[in-house]
C-alpha positions in Angstrom: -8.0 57.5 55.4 -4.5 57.4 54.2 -3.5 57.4 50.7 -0.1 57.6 49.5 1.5 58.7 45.4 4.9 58.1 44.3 5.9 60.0 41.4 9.2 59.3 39.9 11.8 61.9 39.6 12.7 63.7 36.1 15.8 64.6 34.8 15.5 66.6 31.4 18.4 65.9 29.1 17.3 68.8 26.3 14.5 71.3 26.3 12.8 74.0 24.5 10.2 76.6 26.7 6.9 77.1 25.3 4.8 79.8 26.7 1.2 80.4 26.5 -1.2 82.5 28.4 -3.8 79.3 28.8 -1.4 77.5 31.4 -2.5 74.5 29.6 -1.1 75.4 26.6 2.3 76.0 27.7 4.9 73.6 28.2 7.9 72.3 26.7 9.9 70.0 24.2 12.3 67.6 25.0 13.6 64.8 26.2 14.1 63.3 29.5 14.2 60.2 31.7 12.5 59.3 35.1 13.7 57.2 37.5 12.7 54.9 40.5 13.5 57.7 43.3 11.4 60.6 43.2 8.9 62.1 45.4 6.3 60.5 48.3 3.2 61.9 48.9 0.9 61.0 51.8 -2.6 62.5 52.1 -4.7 62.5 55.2 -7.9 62.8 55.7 -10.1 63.4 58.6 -13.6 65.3 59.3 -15.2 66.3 62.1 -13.6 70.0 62.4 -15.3 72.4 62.1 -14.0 74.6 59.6 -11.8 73.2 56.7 -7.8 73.2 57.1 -5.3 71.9 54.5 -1.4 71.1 56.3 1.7 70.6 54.2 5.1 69.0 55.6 8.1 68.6 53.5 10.2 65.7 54.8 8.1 66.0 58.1 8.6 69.8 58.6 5.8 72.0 58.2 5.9 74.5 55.7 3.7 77.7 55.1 1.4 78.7 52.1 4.5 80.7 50.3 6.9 78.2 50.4 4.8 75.4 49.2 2.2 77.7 47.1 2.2 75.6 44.2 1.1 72.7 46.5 -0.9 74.4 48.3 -2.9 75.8 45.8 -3.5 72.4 44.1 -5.2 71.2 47.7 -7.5 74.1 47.2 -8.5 73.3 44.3 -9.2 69.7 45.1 -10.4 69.9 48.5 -14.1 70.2 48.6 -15.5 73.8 49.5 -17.6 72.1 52.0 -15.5 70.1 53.6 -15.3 69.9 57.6 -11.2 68.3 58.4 -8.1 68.2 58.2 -6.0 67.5 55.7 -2.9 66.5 56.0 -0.3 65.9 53.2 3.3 64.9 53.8 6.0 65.2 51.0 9.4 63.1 51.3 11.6 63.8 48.6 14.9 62.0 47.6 16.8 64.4 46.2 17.2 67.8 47.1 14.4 71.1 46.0 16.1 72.7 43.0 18.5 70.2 42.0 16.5 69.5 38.9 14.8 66.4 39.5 11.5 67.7 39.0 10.4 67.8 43.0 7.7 70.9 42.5 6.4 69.2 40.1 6.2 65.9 41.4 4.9 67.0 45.1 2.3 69.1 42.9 0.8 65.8 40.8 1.5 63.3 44.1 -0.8 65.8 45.6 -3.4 66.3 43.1 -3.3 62.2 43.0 -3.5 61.5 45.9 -6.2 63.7 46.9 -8.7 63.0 43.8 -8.3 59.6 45.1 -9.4 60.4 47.8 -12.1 62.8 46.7 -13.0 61.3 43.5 -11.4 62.3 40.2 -9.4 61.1 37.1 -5.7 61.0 36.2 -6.2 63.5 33.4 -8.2 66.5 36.0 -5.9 65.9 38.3 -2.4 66.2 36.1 -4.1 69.2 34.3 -4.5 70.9 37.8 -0.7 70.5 38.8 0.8 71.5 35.5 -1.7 74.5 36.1 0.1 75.5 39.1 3.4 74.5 38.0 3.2 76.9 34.7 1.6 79.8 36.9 3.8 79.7 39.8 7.3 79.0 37.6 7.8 75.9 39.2 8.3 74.1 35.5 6.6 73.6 32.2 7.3 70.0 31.6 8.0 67.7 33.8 4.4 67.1 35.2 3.6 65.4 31.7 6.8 63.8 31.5 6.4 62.4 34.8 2.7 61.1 34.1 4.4 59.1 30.7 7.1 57.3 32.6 10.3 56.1 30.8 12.7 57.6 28.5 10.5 60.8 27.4 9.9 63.0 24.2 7.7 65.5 24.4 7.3 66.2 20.7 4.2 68.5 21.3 4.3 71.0 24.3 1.2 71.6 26.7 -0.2 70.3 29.6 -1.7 66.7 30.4 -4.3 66.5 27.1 -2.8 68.8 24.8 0.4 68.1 25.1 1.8 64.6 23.0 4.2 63.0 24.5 6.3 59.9 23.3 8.4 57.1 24.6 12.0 55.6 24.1 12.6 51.8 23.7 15.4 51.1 26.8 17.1 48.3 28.2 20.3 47.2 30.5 20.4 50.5 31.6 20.7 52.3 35.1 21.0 56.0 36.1 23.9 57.8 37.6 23.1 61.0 38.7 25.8 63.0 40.5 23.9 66.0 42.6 26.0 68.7 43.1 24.1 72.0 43.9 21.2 74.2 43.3 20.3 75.9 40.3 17.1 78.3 39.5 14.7 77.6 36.9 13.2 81.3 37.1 16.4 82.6 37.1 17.9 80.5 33.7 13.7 81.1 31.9 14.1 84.9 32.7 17.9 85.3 31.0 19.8 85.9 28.0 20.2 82.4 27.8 16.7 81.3 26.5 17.2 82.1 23.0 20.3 79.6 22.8 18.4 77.0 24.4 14.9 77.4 21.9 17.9 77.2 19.4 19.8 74.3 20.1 17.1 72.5 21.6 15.2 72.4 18.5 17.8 70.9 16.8 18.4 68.5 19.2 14.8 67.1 19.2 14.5 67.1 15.4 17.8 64.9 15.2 16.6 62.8 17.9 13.3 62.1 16.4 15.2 61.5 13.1 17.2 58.6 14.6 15.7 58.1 18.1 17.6 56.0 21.1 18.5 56.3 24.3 22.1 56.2 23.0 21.3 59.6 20.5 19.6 61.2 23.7 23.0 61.2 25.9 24.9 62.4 22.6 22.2 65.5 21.7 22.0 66.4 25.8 25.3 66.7 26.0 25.7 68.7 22.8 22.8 70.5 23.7 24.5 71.3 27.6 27.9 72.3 25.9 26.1 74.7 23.3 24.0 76.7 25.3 26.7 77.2 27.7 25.2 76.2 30.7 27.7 72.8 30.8 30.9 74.7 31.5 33.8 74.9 34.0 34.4 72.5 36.8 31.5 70.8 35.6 32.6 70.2 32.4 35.3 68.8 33.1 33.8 66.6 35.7 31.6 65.4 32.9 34.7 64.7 30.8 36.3 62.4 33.6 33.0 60.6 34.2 33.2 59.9 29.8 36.5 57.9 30.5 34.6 55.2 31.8 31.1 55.3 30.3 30.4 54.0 26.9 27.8 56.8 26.7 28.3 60.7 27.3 27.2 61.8 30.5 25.6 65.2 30.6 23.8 68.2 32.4 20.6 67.3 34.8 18.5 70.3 33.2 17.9 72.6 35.5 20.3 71.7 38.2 23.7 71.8 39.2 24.5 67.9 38.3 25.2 65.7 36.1 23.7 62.2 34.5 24.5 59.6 32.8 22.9 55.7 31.5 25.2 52.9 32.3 25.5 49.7 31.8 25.9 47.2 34.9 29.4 46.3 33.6 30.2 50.2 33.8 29.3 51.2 37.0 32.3 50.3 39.4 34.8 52.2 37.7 32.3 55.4 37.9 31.7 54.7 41.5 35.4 54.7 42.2 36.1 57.7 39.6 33.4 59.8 42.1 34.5 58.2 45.2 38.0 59.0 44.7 36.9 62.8 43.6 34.7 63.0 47.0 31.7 63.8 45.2 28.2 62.5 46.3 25.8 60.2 44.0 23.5 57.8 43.7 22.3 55.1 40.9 18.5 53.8 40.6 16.4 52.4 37.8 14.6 54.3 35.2 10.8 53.8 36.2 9.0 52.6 33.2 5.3 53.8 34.1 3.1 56.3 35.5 2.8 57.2 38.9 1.6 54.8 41.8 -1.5 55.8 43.7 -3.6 53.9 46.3 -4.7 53.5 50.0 -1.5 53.3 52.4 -1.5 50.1 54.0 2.1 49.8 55.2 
């Protein structure tokens, strides 16, 4: 059997870490959006072997247990003890590993989806499992329950899928403009000096938000947020100036990558095609993907 999972990327506009040493306890508060591209999960299933053997590909290349540990792990977890196969899982992402667009997480819960479907499970087990691996293995702290809520996100309450409370955004008209630029390390920015700006300013930024939320107030406080931790700055910076010549809304930071964001309006977008086409610079523009994940038997 074949089953495939889409889960939608997820850009975080504003954060604040919370750790915990129950994984499921730690987390984070924000705000963020998910869109239509994201990650592709296909899980296959076969017995007949004779001992049990879990594969993992990323964009049809194989990868071993230490590049794909949080993956990995999730699979042994799921996969029965006394199961006689193969299993098989492919992951084809759309944007690029640490870029910030949530891919550990998102191969982690298409995994854990795809493969309680196919052994039997619930959402909720199998959401809790890949923020489990995600929290232990530093892959993330929140994007595996922001990707679970769909939409414009707030996680007003941080933990994992169950504990954690996570709200929604009312949206309309708008698409997303992400401009990918580069790499950057979530381990690396967690484990700096920078942390204790970012608890600071993106407190603030959640409290105003809830005070007066939209998706309007979100690009304003990410981009405040971005400029105040100092992790907006230099060529990017500037980038994202140019980019607010044409946008009625402030683009900002994709949190944590080397990139930039933005909503825009239909009306909007040729003049920030032809500001980044002109400049060189690669992008791409999708819709914000309202629900939950998609999970079923491939068919196609």
């Amino acid at each position: 059997m074949l089953v495939r999972a889409f889960v939608p990327a997820h850009i975080t506009a504003f954060f604040v870490p919370m750790f915990h040493d129950d994984p499921l306890k730690a987390g984070s508060l924000g705000a963020g959006v998910n869109i239509d591209k994201g990650v592709n999960v296909f899980a296959s299933v076969e017995e007949g072997s004779l001992e049990r053997h879990i594969h993992i590909a990323f964009n049809g290349e194989p990868v071993e247990k230490k590049r794909a540990i949080i993956s990995y792990s999730v699979a042994d977890e799921l996969v029965p003890r006394d199961f006689h196969g193969e299993v098989e899982i492919w992951q084809y992402f759309d944007f690029p590993n640490g870029y910030g667009f949530g891919n550990s997480a998102g191969g982690a819960l298409g995994t854990a989806l795809a493969l309680s479907y196919t052994f039997g499970g619930t959402w909720l087990k199998a959401a809790q499992i890949a923020h489990k691996y995600e929290v232990i293995n530093r892959g993330g702290l929140g994007d595996v329950v922001a990707q679970m809520a769909g939409g414009m996100e707030v996680r007003v309450k941080a933990g994992g899928p169950g504990i954690g409370v996570v709200d929604n955004l009312f949206f309309e008209d708008y698409r997303v403009l992400v401009v990918p630029l580069g790499r950057l390390s979530t381990r690396e920015v967690l484990d700096g000096d920078v942390v204790k700006a970012i608890e600071l300013w993106g407190r603030e930024a959640l409290e105003k938000l809830l005070r007066g939320p939209s998706p309007e107030r979100m690009m304003v406080l990410a981009r405040e947020f971005a400029e105040k931790t100092g992790l907006l700055e230099g060529e990017l910076l500037e980038l994202a100036r140019e980019l607010d010549r044409v946008l009625g809304n402030p683009s900002s930071m994709i949190m944590l990558g080397r990139g930039l964001f933005a909503l825009v309006r239909d009306n909007e977008l040729e003049k920030a095609k032809g500001l980044l086409a002109d400049l060189g610079l690669p992008y791409d523009v999708t819709g914000i993907h309202a629900g939950r994940p998609v999970v079923g038997r491939w068919v196609g």
